[in-house]
C-alpha positions in Angstrom: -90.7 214.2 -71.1 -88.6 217.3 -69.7 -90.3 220.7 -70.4 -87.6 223.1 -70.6 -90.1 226.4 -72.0 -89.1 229.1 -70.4 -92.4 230.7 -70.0 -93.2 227.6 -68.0 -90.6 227.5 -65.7 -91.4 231.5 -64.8 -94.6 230.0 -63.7 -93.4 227.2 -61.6 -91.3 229.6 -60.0 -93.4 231.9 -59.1 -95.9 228.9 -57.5 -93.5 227.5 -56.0 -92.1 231.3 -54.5 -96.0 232.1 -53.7 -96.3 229.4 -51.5 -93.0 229.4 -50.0 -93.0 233.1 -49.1 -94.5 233.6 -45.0 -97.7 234.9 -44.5 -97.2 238.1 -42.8 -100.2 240.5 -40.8 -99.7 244.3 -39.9 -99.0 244.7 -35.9 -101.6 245.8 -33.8 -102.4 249.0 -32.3 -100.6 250.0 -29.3 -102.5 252.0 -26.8 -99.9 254.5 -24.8 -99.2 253.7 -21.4 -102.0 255.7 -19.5 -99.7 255.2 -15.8 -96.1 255.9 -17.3 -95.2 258.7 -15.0 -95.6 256.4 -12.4 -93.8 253.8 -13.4 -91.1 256.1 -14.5 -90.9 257.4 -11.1 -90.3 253.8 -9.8 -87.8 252.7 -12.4 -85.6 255.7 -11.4 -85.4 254.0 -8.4 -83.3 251.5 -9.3 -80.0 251.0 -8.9 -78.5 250.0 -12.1 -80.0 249.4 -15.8 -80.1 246.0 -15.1 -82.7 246.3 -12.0 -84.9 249.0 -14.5 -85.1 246.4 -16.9 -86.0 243.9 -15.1 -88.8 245.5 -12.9 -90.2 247.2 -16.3 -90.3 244.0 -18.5 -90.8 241.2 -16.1 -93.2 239.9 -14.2 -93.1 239.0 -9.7 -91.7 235.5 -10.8 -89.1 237.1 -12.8 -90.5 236.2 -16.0 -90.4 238.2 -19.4 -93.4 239.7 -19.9 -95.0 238.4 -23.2 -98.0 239.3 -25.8 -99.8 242.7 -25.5 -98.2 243.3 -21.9 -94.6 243.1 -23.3 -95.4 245.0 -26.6 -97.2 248.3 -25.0 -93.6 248.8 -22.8 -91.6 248.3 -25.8 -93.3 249.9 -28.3 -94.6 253.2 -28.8 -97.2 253.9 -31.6 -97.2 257.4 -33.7 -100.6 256.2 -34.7 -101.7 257.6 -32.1 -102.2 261.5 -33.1 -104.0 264.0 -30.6 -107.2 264.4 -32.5 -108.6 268.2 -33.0 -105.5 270.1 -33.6 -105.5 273.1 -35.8 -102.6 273.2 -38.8 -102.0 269.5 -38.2 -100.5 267.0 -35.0 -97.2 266.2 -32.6 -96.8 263.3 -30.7 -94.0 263.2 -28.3 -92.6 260.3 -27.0 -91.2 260.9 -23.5 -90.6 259.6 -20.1 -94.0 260.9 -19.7 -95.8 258.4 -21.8 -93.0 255.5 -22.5 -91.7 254.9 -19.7 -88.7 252.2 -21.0 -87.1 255.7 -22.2 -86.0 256.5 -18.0 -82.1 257.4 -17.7 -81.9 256.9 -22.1 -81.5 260.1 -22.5 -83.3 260.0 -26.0 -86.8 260.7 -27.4 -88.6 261.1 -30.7 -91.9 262.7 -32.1 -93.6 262.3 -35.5 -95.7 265.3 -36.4 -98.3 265.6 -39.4 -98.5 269.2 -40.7 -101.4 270.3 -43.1 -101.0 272.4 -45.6 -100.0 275.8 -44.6 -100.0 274.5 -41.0 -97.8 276.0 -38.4 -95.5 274.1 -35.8 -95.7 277.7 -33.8 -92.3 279.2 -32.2 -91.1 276.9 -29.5 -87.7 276.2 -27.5 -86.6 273.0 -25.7 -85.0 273.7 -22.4 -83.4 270.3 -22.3 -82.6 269.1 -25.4 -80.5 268.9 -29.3 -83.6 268.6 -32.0 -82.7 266.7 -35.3 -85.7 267.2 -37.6 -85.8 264.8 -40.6 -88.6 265.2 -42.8 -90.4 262.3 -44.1 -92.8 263.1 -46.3 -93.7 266.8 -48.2 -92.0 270.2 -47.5 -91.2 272.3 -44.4 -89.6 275.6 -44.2 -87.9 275.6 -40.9 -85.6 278.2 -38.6 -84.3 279.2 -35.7 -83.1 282.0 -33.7 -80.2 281.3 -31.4 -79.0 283.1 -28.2 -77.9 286.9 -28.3 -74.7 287.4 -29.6 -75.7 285.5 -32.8 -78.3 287.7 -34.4 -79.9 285.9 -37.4 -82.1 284.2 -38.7 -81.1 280.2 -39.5 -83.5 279.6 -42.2 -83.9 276.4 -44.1 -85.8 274.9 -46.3 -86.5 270.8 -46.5 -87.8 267.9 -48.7 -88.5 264.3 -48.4 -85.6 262.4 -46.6 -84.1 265.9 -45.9 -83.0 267.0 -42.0 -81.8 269.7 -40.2 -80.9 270.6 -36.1 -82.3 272.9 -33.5 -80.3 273.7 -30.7 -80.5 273.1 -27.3 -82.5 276.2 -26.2 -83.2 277.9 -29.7 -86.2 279.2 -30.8 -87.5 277.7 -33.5 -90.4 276.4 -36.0 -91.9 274.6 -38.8 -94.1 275.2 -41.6 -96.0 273.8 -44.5 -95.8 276.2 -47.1 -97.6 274.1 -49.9 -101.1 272.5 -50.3 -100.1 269.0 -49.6 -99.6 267.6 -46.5 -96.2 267.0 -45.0 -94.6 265.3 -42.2 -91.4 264.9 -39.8 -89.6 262.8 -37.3 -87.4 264.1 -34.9 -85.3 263.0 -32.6 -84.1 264.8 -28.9 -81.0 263.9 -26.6 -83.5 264.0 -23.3 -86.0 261.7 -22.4 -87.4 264.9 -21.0 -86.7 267.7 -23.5 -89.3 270.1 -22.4 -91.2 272.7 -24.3 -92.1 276.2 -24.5 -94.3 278.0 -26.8 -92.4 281.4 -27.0 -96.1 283.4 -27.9 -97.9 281.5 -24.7 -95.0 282.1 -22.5 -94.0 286.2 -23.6 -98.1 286.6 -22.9 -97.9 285.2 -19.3 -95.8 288.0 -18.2 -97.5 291.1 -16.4 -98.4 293.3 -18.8 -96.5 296.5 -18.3 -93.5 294.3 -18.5 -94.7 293.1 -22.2 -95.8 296.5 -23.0 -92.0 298.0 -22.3 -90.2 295.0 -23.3 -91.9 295.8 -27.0 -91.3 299.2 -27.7 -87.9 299.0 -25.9 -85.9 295.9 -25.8 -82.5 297.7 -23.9 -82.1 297.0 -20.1 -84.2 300.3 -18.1 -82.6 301.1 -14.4 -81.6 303.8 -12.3 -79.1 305.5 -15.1 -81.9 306.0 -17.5 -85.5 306.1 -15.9 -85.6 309.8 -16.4 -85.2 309.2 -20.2 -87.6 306.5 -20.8 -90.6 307.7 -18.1 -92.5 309.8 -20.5 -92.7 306.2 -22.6 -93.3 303.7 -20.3 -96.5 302.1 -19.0 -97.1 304.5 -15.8 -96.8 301.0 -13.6 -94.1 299.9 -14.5 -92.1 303.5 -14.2 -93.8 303.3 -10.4 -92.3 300.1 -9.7 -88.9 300.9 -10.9 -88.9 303.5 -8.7 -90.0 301.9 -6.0 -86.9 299.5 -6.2 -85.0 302.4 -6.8 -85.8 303.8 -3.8 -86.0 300.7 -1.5 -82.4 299.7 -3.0 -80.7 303.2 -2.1 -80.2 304.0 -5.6 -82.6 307.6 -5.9 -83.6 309.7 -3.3 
């Protein structure tokens, strides 16, 4: 007898599909390579891409490395977040910590901002940003070099990307009460960062303290008019250099 109910040949299929489809387990944690710079430092020894592959992925007979050896040079895990960070986390993947990325010229980060959290005002010295959004909403800018005198503002949903360029100041921000995340990508293996608040503060004081209340270049032709206004240290020491330099009696 040939049973040709439809209902019954759904469920045959689906048997038949259940057991036929591959039994598949999540990947494994991948710890971050605790001695990269080092290795880094070794690889950029080699001669060619060829030699840097080969002394990164294989063994002293020559052999491709296998199992958890192989898989923590080739992969880099996002899982693993710095724990403790106000406003939410970046992880960077660099030459620093992967070392397979030496002479790529590439690297990425994934970043987890909370709500209202704060990617604070940075710049990379070294490196293009693409930011893609991958989940929530970040209202992003930048401020490019003099000459160009705005504010690039944006604003970016899921799936959603914009660029930072090379040397811009710029940041990110959650402006809602869910949490939101990115992935972006850098032409450098080595992009560099610098907090534009951490850095500014760094500088002698008297230097912060004029550079505030007046952002136009102070020298010999104009001293006079600024000295009642500047910090009395930093008046002293321009004319100090004035005077070492020839330039006032």
């Amino acid at each position: 007898m040939l049973f040709k109910s439809p209902a019954i040949v759904g469920v045959l299929v689906s048997v038949l599909s259940a057991e036929a489809a591959p039994t598949v387990t999540t990947p494994g944690s991948v710890p971050i390579v605790t001695n990269a710079a080092s290795i880094a430092s070794g690889l950029k020894m080699m001669p060619s891409v060829v030699d840097r592959f080969t002394k990164l992925l294989t063994d002293s007979g020559g052999n491709l490395l296998t199992g958890a050896a192989l898989r923590q040079l080739t992969v880099f895990d996002f899982n693993n977040q710095p724990a403790g960070s106000n406003g939410g986390s970046i992880l960077l993947a660099t030459v620093d910590n992967f070392p397979i990325l030496e002479e790529l010229g590439i690297s990425n980060a994934i970043s987890l901002v909370e709500p209202c959290g704060l990617n604070i005002p940075h710049l990379h010295p070294r490196a293009n940003e693409f930011l893609t959004v991958i989940e929530g909403i970040l209202d992003t800018g930048f401020v490019q070099e003099n000459g160009f005198n705005a504010l690039v503002e944006t604003q970016l949903g899921k799936y959603q990307g914009t660029v930072f360029p090379m040397g811009s100041m710029h940041y990110q921000q959650n402006p809602t009460c869910s949490p939101a995340a990115f992935v972006a990508a850098l032409n450098n293996e080595d992009p560099g960062r610098s907090d534009i608040a951490t850095s500014y503060w760094m500088l002698p004081s008297d230097v912060v303290d004029a550079s505030l209340g007046f952002p136009h270049t102070i020298g010999g032709g104009n001293i006079d008019a600024w000295r009642a206004h500047l910090p009395a240290n930093l008046a002293a020491g321009v004319d100090s250099c004035l005077q070492a330099c020839g330039l006032k009696e």
